[in-house]
N, C-alpha and C positions, 0 to 999 in steps of 0.2 A: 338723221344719223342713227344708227345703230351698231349695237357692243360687239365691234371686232374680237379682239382680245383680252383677255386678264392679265398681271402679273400680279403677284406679292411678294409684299417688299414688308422687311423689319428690318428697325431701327437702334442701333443698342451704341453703348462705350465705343467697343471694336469694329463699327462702321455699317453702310448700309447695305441691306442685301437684298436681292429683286431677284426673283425666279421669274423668267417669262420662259412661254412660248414661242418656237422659231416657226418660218412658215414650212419647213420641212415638218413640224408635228413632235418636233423634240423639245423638251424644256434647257435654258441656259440660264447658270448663275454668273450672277456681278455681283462684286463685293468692293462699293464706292467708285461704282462704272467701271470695273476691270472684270473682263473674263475671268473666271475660279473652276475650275475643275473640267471634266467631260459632260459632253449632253447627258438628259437622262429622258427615259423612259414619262413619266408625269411628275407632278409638282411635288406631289407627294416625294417623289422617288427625291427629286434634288435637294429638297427637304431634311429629307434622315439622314441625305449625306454630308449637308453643315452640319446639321445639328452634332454628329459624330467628329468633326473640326472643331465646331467653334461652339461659343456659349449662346446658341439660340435655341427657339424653342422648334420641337420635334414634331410637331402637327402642324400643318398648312392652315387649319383653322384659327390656330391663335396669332396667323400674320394677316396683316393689311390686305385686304383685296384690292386692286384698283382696275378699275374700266378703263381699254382703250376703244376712240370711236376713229370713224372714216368718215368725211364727211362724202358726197355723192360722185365728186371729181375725184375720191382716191387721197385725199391729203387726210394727215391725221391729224383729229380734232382735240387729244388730250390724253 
């Protein structure tokens, strides 16, 4: 298997938030599995724009990274 995609996700009081990658090449927030806002440009970008919402932190680096994989048939591994 190898590392299809990324998302980051931080965890706080006010709920969970996962910046992923769509297969169009845009990033999308959830916020406790709900759609939040419009695509953006990079991680970054969807980033600054909670952060300007809500009480999280403003750099992509100080969230969770998590790897998603494929396994060889196309199903996803995690």
């Amino acid at each position: 298997m190898e590392l299809d995609t990324v998302s980051y996700v931080f965890q706080c009081p006010s709920g969970t938030f996962t910046v992923k990658q769509r297969i169009s090449g845009r990033w999308r927030v959830r916020i406790d599995h709900m759609p939040w806002g419009e695509s953006f440009d990079g991680a970054q970008d969807a980033v600054s724009a909670l952060a300007a919402a809500f009480d999280v932190p403003a750099s992509v680096q100080a969230w969770t990274e998590v790897g998603h994989f494929h396994t060889a048939d196309g199903r996803w591994a995690g």
